[in-house]
Structure formats: C-alpha cells, structure tokens
C-alpha positions as protocol buffer text, in pm:
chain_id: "A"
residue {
  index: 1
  type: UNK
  ca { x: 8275 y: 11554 z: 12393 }
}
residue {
  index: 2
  type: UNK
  ca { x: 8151 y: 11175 z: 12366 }
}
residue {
  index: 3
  type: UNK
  ca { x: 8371 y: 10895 z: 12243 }
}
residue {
  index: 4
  type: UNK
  ca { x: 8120 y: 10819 z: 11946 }
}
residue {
  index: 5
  type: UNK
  ca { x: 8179 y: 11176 z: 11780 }
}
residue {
  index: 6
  type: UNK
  ca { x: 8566 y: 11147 z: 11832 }
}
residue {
  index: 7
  type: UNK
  ca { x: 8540 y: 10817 z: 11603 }
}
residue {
  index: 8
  type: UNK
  ca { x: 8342 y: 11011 z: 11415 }
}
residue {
  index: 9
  type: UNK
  ca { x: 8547 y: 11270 z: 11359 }
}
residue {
  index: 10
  type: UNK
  ca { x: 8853 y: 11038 z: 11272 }
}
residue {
  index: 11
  type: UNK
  ca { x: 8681 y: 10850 z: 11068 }
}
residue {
  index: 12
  type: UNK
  ca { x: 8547 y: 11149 z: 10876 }
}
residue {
  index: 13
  type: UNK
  ca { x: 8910 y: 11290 z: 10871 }
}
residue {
  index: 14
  type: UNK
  ca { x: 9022 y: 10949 z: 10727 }
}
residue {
  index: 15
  type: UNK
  ca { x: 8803 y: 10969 z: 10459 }
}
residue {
  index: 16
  type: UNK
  ca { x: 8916 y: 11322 z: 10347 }
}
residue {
  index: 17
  type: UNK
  ca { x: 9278 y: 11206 z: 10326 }
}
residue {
  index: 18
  type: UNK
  ca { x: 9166 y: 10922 z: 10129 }
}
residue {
  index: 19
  type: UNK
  ca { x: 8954 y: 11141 z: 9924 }
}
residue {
  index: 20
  type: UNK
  ca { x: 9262 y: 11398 z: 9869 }
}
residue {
  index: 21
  type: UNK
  ca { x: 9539 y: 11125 z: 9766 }
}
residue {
  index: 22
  type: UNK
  ca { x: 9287 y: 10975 z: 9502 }
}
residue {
  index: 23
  type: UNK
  ca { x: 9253 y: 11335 z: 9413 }
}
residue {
  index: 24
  type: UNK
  ca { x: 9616 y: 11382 z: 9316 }
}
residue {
  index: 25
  type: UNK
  ca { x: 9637 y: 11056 z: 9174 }
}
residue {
  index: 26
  type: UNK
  ca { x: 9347 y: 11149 z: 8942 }
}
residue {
  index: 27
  type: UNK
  ca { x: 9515 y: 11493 z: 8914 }
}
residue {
  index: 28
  type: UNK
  ca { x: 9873 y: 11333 z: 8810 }
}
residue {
  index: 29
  type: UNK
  ca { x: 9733 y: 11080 z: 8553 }
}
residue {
  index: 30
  type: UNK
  ca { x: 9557 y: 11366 z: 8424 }
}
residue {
  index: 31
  type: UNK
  ca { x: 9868 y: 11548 z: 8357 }
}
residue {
  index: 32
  type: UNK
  ca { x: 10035 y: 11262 z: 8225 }
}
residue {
  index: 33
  type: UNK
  ca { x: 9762 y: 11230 z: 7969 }
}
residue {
  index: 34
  type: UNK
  ca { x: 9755 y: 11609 z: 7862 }
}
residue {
  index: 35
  type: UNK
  ca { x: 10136 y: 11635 z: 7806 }
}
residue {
  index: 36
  type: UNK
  ca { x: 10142 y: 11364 z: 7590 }
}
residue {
  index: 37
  type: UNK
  ca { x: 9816 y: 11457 z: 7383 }
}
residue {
  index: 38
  type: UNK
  ca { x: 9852 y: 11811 z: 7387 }
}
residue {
  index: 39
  type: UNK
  ca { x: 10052 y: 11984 z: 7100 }
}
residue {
  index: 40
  type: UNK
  ca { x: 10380 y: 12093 z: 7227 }
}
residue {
  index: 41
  type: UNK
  ca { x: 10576 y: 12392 z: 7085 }
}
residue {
  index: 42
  type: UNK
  ca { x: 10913 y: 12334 z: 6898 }
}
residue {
  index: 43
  type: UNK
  ca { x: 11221 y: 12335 z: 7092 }
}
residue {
  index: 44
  type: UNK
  ca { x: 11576 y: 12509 z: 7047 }
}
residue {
  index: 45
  type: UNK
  ca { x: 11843 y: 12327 z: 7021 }
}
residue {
  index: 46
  type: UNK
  ca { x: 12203 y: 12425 z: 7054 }
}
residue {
  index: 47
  type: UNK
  ca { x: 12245 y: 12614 z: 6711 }
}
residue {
  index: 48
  type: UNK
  ca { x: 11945 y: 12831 z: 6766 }
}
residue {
  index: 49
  type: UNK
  ca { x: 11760 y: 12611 z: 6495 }
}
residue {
  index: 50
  type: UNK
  ca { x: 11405 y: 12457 z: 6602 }
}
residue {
  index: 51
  type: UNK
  ca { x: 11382 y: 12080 z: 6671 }
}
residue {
  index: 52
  type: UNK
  ca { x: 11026 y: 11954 z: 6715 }
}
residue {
  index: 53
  type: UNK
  ca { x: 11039 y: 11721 z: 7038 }
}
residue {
  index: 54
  type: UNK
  ca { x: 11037 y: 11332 z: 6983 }
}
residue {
  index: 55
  type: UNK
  ca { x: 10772 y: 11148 z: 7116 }
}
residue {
  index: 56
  type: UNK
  ca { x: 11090 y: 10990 z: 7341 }
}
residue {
  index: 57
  type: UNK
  ca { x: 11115 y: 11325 z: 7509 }
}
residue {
  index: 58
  type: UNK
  ca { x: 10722 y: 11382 z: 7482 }
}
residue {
  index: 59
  type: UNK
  ca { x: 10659 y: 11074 z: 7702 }
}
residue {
  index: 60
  type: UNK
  ca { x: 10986 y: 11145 z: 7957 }
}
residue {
  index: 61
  type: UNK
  ca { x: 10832 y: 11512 z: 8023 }
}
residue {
  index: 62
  type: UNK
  ca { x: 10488 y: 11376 z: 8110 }
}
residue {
  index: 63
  type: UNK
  ca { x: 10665 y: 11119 z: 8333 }
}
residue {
  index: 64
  type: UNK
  ca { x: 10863 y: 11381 z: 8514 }
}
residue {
  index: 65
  type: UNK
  ca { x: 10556 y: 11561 z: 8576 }
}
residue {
  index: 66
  type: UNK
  ca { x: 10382 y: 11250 z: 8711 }
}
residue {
  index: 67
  type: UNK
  ca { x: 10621 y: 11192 z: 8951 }
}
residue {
  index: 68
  type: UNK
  ca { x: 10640 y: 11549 z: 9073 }
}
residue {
  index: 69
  type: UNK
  ca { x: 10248 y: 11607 z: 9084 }
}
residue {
  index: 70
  type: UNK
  ca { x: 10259 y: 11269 z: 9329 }
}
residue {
  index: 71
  type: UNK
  ca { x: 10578 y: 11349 z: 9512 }
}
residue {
  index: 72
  type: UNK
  ca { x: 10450 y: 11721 z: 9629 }
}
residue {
  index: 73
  type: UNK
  ca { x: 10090 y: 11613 z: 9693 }
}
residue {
  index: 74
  type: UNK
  ca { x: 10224 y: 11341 z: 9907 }
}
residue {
  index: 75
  type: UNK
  ca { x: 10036 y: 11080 z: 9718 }
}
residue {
  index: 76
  type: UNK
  ca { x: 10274 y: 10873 z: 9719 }
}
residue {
  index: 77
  type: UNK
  ca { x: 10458 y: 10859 z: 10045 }
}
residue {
  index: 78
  type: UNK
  ca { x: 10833 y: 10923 z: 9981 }
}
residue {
  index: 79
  type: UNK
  ca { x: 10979 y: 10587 z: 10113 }
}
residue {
  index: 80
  type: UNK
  ca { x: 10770 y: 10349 z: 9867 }
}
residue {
  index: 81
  type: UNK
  ca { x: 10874 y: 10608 z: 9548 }
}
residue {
  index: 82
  type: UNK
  ca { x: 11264 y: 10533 z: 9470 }
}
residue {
  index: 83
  type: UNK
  ca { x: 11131 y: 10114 z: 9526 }
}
C-alpha cells in the first residue's frame, strides 16, 4: 500500500466523521424543533387530574432532548458540554 492512498484513506475517514457529527447536529436541532411544535398529550399531575404542559416545560423537554441526542452521538465532545 502507497503513502498517497493512506492520505487518502484518512482524509476520506475525516470527512465521514465530519459528515456524521453535522448529522447529529442536524438530527438534535431537529428534535428540538419537533418537541416544541408538535402537540403534546396532557400530563398527570399529583391528584390524578390532567394538567396540559406549559410552554416552560414544553421548551425544557426539547432542551433535555437536545442535549442527550448530542451527548450520545458524541457531537459534542464531553469536555466542552458542562463549559
């Protein structure tokens, strides 16, 4: 094997990784867009009565799932996240 297709090779590999964290960025934003346009259920509260959720804990849920579609694809790398 030449030197020219081990470059190659990286530099294909490279791109790929690059290709697959803009991926799950895309991927996470896209969540974070659906939760908070799509029409959520009611919720229970502690009475058993049902409390529609506030657009408070609308936007927190789509957050949390942000941050967990980034954190498990590795978008983000774990040492830049809690900055």
């Amino acid at each position: 094997m030449n030197k020219a297709s081990l470059e190659t090779g990286k530099h294909l590999s490279g791109r790929r990784h690059l290709l697959q964290r803009w991926g799950a960025i895309l991927l996470s934003v896209l969540v974070l867009v659906l939760l908070l346009w799509i029409p959520l259920p009611d919720v229970l509260d502690s009475s058993g009565a049902l409390v529609p959720l506030s657009q408070d804990g609308r936007t927190t849920m789509a957050i949390l799932a942000l941050c967990l579609v980034l954190w498990t694809t590795e978008a983000i790398p774990f040492a830049i996240a809690p900055a």
